[in-house]
C-alpha positions in Angstrom: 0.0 -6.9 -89.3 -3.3 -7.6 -90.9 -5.6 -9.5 -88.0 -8.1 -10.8 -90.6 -5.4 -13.2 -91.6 -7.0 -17.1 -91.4 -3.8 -19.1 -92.9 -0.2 -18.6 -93.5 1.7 -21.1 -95.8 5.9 -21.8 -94.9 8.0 -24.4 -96.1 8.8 -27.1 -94.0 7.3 -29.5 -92.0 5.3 -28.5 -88.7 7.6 -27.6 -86.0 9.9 -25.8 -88.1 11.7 -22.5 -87.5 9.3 -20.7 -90.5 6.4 -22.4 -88.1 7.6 -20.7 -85.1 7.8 -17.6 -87.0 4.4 -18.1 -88.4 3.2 -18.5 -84.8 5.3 -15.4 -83.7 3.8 -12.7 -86.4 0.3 -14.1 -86.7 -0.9 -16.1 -83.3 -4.4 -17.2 -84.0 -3.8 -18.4 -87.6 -3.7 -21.5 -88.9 -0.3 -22.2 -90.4 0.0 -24.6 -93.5 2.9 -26.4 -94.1 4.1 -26.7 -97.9 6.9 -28.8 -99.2 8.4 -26.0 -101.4 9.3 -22.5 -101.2 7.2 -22.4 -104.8 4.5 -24.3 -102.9 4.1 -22.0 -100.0 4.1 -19.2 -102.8 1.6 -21.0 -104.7 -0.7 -21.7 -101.7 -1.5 -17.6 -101.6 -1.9 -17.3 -105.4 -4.7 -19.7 -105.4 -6.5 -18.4 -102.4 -5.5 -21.3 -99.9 -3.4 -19.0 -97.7 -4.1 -15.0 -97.0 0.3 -14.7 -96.5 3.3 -17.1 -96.9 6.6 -16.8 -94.7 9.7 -17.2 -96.2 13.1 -17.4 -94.9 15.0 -14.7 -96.8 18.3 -14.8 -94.9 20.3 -16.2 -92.1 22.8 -14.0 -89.9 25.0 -17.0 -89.5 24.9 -18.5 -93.3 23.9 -15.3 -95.8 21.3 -15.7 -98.2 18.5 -18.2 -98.4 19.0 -20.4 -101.7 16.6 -19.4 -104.2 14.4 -17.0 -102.9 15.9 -13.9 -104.3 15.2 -15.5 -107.6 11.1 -16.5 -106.8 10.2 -13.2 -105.3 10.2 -11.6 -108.1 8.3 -13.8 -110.1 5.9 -14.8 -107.5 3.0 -12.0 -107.9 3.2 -11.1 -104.4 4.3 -8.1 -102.5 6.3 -7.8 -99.1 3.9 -7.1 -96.5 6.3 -7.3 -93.5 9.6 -8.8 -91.8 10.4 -10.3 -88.9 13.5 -11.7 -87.0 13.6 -15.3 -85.8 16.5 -15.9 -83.2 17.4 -19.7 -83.9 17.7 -21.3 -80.4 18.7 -25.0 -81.1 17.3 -27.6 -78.6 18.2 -31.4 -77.9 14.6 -33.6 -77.8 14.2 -37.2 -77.2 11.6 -39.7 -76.2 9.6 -39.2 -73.1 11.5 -40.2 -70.1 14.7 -40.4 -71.8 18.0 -38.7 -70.2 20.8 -37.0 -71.3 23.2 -39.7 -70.6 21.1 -42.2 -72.8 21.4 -40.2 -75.9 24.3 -41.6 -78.6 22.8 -39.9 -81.5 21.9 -36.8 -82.6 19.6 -36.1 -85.9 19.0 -32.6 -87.4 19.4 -30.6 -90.8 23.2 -30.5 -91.6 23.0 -26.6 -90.9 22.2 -26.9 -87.0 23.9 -29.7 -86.4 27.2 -27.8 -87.4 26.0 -25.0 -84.9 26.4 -27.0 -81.9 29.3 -28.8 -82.4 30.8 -28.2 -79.2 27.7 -29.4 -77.0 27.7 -32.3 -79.3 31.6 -33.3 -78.5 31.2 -32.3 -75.2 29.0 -34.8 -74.7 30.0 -37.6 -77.2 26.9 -37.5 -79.4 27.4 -38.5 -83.1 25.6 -36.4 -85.4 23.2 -37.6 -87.7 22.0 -35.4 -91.1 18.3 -35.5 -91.7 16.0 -33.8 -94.2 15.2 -30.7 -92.0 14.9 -29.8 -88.2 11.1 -30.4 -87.9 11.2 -33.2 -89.9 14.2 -35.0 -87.2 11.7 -34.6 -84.6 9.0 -36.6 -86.1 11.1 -39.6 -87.2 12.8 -39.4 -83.6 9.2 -39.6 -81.8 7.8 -42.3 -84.5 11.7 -44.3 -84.1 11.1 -45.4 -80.7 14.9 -45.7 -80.3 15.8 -43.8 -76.6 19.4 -43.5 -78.3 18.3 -41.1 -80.6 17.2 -37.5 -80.5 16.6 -34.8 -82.3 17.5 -30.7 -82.3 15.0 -28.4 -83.5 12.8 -26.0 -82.0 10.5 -26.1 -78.9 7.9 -26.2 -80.9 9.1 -29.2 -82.5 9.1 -30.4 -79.3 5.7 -29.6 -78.5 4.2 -30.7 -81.4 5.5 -34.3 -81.4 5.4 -34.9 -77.9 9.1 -34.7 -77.0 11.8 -34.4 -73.6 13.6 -31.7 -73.9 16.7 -32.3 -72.6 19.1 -29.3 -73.5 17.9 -26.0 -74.2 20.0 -23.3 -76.4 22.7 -25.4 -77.2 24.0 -23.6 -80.1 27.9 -22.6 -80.2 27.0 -18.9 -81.7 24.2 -16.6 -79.4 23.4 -14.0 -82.4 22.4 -16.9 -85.1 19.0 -14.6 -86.3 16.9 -15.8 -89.8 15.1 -13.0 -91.3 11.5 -13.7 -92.5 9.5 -12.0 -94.6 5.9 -11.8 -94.6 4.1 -12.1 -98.5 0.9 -11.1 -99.3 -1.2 -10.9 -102.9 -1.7 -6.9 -102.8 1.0 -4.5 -100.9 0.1 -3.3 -97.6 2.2 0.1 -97.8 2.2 1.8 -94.0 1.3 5.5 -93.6 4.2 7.6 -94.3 5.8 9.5 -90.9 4.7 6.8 -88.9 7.1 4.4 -88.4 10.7 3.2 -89.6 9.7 1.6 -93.3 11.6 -0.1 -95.2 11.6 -0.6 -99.1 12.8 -4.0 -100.9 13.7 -4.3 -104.8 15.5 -5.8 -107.4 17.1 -4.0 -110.7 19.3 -4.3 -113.5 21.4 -1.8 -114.6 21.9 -0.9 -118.2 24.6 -1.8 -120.0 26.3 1.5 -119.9 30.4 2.2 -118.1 29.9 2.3 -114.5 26.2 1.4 -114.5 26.4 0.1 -111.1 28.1 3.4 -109.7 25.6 6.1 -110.9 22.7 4.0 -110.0 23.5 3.7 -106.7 24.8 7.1 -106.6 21.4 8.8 -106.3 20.4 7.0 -102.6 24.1 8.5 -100.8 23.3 12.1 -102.5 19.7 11.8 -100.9 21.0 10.6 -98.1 19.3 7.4 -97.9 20.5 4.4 -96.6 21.1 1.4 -98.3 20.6 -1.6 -95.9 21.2 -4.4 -98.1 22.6 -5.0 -101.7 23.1 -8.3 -103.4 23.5 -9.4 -106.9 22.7 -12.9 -108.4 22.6 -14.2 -111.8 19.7 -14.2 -113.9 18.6 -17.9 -115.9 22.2 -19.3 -115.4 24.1 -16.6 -117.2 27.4 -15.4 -116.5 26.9 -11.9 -118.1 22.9 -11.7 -116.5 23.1 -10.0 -113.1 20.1 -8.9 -110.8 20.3 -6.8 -107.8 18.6 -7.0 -104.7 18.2 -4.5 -102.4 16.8 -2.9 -99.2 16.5 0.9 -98.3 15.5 2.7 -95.3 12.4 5.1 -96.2 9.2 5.4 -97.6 8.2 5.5 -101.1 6.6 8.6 -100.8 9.9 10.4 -98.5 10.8 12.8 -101.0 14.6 11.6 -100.7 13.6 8.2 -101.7 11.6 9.1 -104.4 14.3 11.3 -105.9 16.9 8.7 -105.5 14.7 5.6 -107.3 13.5 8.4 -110.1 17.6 8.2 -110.7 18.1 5.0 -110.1 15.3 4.3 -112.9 17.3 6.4 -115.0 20.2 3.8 -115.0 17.9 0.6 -115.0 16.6 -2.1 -117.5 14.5 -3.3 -114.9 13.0 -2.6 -111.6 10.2 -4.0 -109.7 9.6 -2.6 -106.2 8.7 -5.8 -103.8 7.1 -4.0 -101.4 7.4 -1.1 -98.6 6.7 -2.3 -94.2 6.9 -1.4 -91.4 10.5 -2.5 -89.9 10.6 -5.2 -87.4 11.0 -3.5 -84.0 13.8 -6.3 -83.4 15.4 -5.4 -86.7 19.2 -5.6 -85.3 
């Protein structure tokens, strides 16, 4: 990844899982929290971010809401991926113990991942705005009854105990992130693994769907991903999203998207990068 990188936008508040990503990919930088997917899009458009880092999906709960339907619209390219795995922790005041904590607070979406440690231990679960944003109201709530579960770095940033580690009920829960940047960064072919991310829509011709995607298993390319989602609200208005294994410039690649093209409306390549070692 690019090491003259200064800032990196996410959504969220600081402490958040995009944070730790942020922290992961690009160590030195300063990350900038945004409210908004469309604000931590917004923030590299205008200059006040180099990259952003969204959360595209989650191996737990699918797809990320909205973001198939900003990337293409964002005027930014896919620099990169990489793969956060979502370790839950339980944080409360300084000094406080385990056996002092009633209430748990967190985004709806963890706390139903550690149900059982939760029962287990007779904690009532408490939904708040997000994971990072828990942890702040915990620290500035003063109440040693209540605690929060987010990340470490939750923890670190707002000066919490952490009292459980890795409490969540399923060990392969893994978001996918993926790194944006105003011009592609496309690797050197023949170096390593690469993968390519677009969307499409097929024409409205019998079995559309079938010959276009006929072209990548004749060329022998793989197809990682493929997911469709409506287009402005409309039942008949389908996009596809996909992701390939290859470079743009592998000859199989290039003869399978000449053929998908063939079968198309639309199609906007969101970038080509090098695939996250971790990739599972």
């Amino acid at each position: 990844m690019n090491a003259a990188v200064k800032r990196v936008s996410f959504q969220g508040e600081a402490g958040a899982y995009s944070h730790q990503a942020v922290v992961e990919v690009f160590p030195g930088a300063e990350a900038l929290p945004c409210k908004t997917f469309e604000a931590a899009i917004d923030a590299v458009r205008e200059g006040r971010a180099d990259h952003a880092m969204l959360p595209v999906e989650n191996s737990t709960y699918g797809r990320v809401a909205d973001i198939h339907q900003l990337l293409p619209h964002s005027g930014l390219h896919i620099v990169g991926e990489h793969f956060v795995r979502v370790h839950i922790n339980l944080m409360a005041l300084k000094g406080v113990t385990l056996d002092q904590v009633k209430e748990a607070q967190s985004h709806t979406v963890l706390l139903g991942q550690c149900r059982s440690f939760l029962k287990e231990h007779g904690i009532h679960p408490i939904v708040g705005v997000d994971t990072a944003g828990s942890a702040r109201e915990i620290a500035e709530l003063g109440d040693p009854s209540r605690a929060a579960l987010a990340s470490e770095l939750a923890a670190e940033i707002y000066d919490l105990d952490l009292l459980a580690r890795h409490i969540e009920d399923q060990a392969h829960n893994t978001t996918r992130f993926l790194v944006m940047a105003p011009e592609p960064e496309v690797p050197e072919q023949g170096t390593d693994p690469v993968i390519t991310t677009f969307v499409f829509r097929v024409r409205n011709i019998p079995a559309a769907l079938y010959k276009a995607m006929g072209g990548f298993a004749t060329n022998g390319v793989n197809m990682t991903k493929l997911e469709s989602y409506m287009v402005d609200g409309s039942f008949t208005a389908t996009q596809f999203y996909a992701d390939i294994d290859g470079h743009p410039d592998d000859p199989a690649v290039r003869r399978a998207m000449e053929e998908l093209r063939y079968f198309t409306s639309y199609l906007e390549v969101l970038g080509s990068y090098k695939a996250d070692p971790t990739r599972p």
